[in-house]
Backbone as ProteinMPNN parsed JSONL, in Angstrom:
{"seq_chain_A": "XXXXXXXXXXXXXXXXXXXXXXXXXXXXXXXXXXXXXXXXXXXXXXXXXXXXXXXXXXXXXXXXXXXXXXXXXXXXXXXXXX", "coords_chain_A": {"N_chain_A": [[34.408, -13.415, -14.476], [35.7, -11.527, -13.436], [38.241, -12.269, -14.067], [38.642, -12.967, -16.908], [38.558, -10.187, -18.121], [41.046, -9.454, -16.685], [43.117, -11.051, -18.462], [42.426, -9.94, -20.81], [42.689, -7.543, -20.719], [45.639, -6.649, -19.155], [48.545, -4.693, -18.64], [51.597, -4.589, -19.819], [53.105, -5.343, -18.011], [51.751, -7.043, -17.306], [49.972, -6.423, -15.112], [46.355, -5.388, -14.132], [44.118, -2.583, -13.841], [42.09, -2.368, -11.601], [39.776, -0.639, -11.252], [39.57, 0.246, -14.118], [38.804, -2.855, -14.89], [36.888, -2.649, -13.542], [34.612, -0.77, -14.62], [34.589, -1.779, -17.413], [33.121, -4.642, -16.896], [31.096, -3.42, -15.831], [30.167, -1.671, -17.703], [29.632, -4.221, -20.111], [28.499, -6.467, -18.831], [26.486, -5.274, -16.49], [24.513, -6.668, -14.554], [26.716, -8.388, -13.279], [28.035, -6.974, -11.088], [25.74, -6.212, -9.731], [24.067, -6.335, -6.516], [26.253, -7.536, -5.639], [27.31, -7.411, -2.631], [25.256, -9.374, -1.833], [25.579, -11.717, -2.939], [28.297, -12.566, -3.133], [28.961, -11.879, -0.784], [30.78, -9.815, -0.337], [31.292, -6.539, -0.181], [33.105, -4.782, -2.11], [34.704, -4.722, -5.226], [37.639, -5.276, -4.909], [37.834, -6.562, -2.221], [36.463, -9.058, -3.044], [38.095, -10.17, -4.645], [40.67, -10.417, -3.555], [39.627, -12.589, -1.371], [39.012, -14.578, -2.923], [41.663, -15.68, -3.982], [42.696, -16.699, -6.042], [43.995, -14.154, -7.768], [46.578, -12.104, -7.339], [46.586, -9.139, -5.606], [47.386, -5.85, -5.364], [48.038, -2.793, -4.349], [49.06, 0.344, -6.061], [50.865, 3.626, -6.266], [49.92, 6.58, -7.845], [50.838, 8.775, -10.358], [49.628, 11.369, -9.35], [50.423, 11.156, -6.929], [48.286, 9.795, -5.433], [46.519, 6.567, -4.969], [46.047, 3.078, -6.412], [44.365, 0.303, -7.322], [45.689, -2.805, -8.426], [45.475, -5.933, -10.828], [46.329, -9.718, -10.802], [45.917, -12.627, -12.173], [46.965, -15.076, -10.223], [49.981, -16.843, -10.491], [49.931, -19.779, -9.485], [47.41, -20.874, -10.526], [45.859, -21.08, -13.686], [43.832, -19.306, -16.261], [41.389, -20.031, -19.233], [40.276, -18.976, -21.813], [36.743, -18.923, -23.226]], "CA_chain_A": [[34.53, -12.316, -15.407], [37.019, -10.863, -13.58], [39.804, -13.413, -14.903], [38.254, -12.622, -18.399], [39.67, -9.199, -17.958], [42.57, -9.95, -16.222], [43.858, -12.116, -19.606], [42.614, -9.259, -22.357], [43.293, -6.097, -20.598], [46.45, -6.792, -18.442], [49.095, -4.034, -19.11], [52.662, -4.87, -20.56], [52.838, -5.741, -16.927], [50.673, -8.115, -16.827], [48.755, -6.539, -14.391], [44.972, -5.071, -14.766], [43.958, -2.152, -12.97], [40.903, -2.993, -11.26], [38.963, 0.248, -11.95], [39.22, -0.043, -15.191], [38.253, -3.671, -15.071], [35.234, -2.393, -12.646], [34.386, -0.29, -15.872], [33.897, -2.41, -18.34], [32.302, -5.251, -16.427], [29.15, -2.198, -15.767], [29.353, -1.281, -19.786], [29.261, -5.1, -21.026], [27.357, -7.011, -18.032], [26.01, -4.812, -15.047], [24.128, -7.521, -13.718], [27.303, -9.001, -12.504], [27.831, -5.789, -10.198], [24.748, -5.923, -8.724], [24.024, -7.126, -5.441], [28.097, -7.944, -4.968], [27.707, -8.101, -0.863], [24.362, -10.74, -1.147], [25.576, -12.627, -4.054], [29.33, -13.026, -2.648], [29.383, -11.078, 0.57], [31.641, -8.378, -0.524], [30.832, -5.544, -1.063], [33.633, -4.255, -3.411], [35.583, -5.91, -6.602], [38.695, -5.479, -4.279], [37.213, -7.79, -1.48], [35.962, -10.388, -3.598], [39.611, -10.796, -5.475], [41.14, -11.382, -1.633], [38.615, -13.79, -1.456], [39.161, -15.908, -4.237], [42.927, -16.477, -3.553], [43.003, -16.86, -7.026], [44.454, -13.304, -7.92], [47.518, -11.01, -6.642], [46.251, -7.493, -5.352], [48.718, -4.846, -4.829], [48.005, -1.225, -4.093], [50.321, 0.747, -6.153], [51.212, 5.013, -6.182], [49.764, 7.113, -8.824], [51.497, 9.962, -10.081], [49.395, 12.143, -8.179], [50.296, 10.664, -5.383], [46.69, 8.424, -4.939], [46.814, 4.63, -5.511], [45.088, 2.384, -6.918], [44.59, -1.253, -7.078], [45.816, -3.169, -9.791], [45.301, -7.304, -10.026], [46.816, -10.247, -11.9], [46.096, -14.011, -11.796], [48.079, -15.767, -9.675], [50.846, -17.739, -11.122], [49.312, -20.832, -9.004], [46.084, -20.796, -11.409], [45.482, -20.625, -15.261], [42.184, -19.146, -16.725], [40.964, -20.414, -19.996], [39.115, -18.006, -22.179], [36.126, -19.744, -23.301]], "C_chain_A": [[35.801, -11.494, -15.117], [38.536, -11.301, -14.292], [39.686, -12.962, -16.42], [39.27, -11.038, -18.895], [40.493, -8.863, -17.462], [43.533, -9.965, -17.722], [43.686, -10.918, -20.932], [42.928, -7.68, -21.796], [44.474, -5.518, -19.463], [47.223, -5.402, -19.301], [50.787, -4.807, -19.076], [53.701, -5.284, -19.408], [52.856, -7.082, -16.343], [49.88, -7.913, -15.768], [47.569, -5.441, -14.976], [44.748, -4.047, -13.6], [42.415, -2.146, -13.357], [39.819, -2.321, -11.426], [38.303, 0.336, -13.158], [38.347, -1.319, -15.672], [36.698, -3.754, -14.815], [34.306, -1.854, -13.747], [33.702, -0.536, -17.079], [33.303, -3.714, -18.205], [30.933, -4.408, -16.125], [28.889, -2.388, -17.075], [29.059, -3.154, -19.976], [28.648, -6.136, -19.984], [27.334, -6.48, -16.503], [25.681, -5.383, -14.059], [25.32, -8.508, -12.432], [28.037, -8.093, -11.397], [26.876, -5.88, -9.207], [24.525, -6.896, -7.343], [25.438, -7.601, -4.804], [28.061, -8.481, -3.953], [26.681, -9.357, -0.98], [25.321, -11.535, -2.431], [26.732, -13.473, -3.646], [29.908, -12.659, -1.745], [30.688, -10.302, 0.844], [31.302, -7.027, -1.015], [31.525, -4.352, -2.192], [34.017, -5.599, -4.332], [36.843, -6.212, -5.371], [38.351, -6.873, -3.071], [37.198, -8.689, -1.877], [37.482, -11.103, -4.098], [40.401, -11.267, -4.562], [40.428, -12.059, -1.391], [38.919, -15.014, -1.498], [40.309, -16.896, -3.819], [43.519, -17.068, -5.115], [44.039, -15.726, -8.322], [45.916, -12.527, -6.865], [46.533, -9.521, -6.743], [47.33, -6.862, -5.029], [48.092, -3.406, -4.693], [49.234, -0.366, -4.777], [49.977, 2.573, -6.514], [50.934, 5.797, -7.521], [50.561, 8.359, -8.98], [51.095, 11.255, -9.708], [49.395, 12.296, -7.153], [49.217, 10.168, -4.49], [47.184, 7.347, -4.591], [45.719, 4.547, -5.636], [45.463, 1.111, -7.013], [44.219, -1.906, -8.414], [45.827, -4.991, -9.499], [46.394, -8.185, -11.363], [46.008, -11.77, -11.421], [47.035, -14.647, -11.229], [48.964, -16.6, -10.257], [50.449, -19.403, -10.784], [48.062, -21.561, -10.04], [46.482, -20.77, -12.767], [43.792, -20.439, -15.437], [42.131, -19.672, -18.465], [40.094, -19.358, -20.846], [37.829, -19.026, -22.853], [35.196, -18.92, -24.501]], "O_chain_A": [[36.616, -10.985, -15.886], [39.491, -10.724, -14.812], [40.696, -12.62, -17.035], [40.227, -10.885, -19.654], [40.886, -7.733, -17.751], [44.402, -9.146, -18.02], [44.495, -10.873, -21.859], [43.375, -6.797, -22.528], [44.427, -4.395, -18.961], [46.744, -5.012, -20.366], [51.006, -5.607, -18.167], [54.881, -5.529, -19.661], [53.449, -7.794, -15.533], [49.144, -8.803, -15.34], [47.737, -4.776, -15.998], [45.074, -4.399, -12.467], [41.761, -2.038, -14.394], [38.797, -2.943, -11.719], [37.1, 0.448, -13.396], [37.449, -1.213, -16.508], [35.763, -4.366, -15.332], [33.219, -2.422, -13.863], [32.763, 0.028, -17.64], [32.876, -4.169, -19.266], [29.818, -4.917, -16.241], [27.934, -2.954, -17.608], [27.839, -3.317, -19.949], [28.077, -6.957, -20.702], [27.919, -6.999, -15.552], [26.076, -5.129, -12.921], [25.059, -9.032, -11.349], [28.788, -8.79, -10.715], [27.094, -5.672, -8.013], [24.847, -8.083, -7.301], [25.599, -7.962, -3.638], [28.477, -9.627, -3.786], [27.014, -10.374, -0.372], [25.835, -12.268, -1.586], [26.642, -14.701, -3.652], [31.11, -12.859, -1.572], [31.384, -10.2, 1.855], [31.096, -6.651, -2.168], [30.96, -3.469, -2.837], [33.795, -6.807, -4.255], [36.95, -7.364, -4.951], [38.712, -8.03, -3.284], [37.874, -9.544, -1.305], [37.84, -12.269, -3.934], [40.857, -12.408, -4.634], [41.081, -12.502, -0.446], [39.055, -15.995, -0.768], [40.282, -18.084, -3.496], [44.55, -17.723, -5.267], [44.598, -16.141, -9.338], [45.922, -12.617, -5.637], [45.965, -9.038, -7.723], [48.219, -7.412, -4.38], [47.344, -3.353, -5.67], [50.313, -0.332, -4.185], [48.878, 2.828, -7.007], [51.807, 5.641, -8.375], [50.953, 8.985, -7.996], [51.886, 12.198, -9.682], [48.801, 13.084, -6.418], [49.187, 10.115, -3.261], [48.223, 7.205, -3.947], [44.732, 5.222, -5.34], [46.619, 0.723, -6.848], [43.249, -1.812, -9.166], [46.079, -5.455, -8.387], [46.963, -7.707, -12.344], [45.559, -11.869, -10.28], [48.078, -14.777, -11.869], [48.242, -17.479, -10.73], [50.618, -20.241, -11.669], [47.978, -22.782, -10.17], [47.628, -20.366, -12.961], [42.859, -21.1, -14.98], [43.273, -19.606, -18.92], [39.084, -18.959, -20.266], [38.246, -20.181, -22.935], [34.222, -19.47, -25.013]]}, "name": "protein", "num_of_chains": 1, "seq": "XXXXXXXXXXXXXXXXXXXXXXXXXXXXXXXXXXXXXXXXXXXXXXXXXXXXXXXXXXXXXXXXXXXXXXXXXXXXXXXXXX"}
């Protein structure tokens, strides 16, 4: 799912910040939230995407001076929408 929104809500970028992605994976299937650490023994989104090996993570500087973590598909990979 995460690749799903990777591919439709990337920014002009091309990358997806992961919050947002966290977001609307709750609103349109929660279930895939739940349990995170038993299901794939992570217990964030960020974790799981270092995981995979299938994504780039980056940490990048908000203009409040936060960060946040934004993702892409790796250039190595293609996803398919289905």
């Amino acid at each position: 799912m995460l690749g799903e929104v990777a591919m439709q809500s990337a920014r002009a970028d091309g990358w997806t910040v992961l919050s947002t992605a966290g977001q609307l994976i709750k609103q349109t299937a929660p279930s895939e939230l739940q349990d995170l650490h038993v299901r794939f023994g992570h217990s964030n989104l960020k974790g799981l995407l270092l995981a995979t090996g299938v994504f780039d993570v980056h940490d990048e500087p908000t203009p409040a001076g936060g960060k946040r973590t934004i993702y892409r598909i790796n250039e190595h990979y293609e996803l398919r929408n289905q």
